[in-house]
N, C-alpha and C positions, 0 to 999 in steps of 0.2 A: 418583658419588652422594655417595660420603663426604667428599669436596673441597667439595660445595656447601655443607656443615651450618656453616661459620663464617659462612659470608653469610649462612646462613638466621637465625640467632642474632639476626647483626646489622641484621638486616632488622627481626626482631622487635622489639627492643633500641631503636631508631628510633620504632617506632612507639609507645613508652610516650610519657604527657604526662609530660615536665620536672617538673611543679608534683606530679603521682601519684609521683614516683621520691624527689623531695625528702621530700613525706609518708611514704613509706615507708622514707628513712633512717632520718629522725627518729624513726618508731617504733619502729624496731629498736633505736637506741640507749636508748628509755625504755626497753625491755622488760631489753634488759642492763645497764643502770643498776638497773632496780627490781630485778634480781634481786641485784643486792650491796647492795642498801640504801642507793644512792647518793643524794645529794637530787637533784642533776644530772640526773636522770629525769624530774620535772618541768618542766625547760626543753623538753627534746628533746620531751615529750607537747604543749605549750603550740603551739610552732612545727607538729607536726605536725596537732594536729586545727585550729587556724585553714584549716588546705589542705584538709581533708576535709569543713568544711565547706562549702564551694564544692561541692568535686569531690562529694559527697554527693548535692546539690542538685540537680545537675545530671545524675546520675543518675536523678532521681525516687524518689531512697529518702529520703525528708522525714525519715522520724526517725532515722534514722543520722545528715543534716546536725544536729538540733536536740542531736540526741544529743554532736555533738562541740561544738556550742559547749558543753554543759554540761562536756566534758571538758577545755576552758581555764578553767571555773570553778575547776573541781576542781584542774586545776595548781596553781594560784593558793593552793588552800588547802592541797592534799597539802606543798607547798613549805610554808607556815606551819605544820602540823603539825607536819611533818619536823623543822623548823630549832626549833620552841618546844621541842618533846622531848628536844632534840642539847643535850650537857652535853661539858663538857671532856674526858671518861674514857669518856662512853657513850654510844649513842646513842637514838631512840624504841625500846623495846623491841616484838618480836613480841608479842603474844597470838592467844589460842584463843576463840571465842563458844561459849555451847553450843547445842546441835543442834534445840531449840524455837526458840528466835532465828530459827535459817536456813529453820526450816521455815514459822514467820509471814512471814517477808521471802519465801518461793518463792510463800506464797497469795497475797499481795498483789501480787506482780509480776504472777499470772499472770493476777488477776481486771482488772487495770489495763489490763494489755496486749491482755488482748479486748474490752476496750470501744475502746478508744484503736483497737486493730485494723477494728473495724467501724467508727469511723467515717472513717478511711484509705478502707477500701474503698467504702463508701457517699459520701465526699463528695470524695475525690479521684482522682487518675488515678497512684496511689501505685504500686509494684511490690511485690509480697510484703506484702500489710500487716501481716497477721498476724506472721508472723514478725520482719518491721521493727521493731515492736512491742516484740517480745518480747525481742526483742535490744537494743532499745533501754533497757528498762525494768530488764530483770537488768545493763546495765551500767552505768546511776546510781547503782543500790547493792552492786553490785560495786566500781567508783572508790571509793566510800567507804569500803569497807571495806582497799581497796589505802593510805586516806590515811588509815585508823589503825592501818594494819598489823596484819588480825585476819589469823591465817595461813590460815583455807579461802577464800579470795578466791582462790587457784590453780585449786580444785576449780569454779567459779561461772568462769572465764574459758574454762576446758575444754570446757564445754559451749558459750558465748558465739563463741567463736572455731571452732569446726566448725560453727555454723549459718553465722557469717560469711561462711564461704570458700566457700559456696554460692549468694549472695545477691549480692554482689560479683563474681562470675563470670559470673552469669548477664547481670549491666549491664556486662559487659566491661569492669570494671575487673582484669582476671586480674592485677598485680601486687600490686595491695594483697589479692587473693584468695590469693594466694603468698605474702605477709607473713602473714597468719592460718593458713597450714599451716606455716609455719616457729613461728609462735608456740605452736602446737599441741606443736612438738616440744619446745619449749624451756619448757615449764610444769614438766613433771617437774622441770626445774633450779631453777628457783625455789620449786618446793616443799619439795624438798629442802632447799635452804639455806636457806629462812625457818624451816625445824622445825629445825635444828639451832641457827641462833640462836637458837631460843623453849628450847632445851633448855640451852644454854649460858649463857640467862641468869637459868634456874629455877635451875640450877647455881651 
């Protein structure tokens, strides 16, 4: 039995799409990139959500596809932020928003994402709408706030990426459902180091 588990792997292994395995480099690498403040994070997001848009689509999770193309928007500008910010000696600094802010930005996603939710389920053949939704809308202004570096955009992807890996699983896409439990783990690391920059450079 324990002789068969390398074939079985590799059975598995096989059976990923090509075009799902590239997207989930790529995202792996933004995620390790955003977490040292690299600008080069943006490329890797850019290349990965053009692929997720397809594979999105094609899943029947509509706003997850519209949702990445908004997230090569956002490449696009996190990359012009990034680079406007970046000085010889320093770069975009971290910041803090305060906690009325997140809390008008959570009413407004969530009043959005139930209308946008009904009419997913009311006029197409959508999966999860509700939650499609929901997922989709906290992470437009979640991106945003990753592309001006306010630092609880870790605490807004926490909850984003565990509805993820649920939603994704269920349309059998289970590696990029494995990419959002790996991203789960690795949020604390970028929390971290973004509050120590924000601390180093109140400092």
């Amino acid at each position: 039995m324990t002789q068969d588990i390398p074939s079985i792997l590799l059975e598995q292994a096989q059976a990923f799409s090509p075009l799902e395995v590239v997207a989930v480099v790529m995202a792996l690498m933004y995620l390790v990139l955003a977490i040292r403040q690299n600008i080069w994070c943006w490329l890797c997001a850019g290349i990965s959500t053009v692929i997720y848009v397809y594979l999105a689509l094609d899943a029947r999770l509509y706003m997850q596809s519209v949702l990445n193309a908004f997230y090569l928007a956002m490449a696009i500008y996190g990359w012009t932020v990034w680079r406007a910010g970046h000085t010889q000696d320093k770069q975009l600094p971290v910041v803090s928003w305060p906690i009325a802010t997140h809390g008008y930005a959570i009413l407004v996603i969530v009043l959005v994402a139930l209308i946008n939710g009904y009419l997913l389920k009311s006029q197409t053949d959508a999966e999860h709408a509700y939650v499609d939704a929901l997922i989709a809308w906290a992470a437009v202004w979640t991106t945003f706030l990753v592309a001006r570096k306010v630092l609880e955009n870790w605490w807004y992807w926490l909850v984003i990426d565990i509805a993820s890996i649920f939603i994704y699983w269920s349309r059998d896409l289970e590696l990029t459902s494995m990419l959002y439990a790996v991203y789960v783990v690795m949020i604390p690391f970028g929390l971290i180091s973004w509050a120590r920059s924000r601390r180093e450079a109140k400092a």
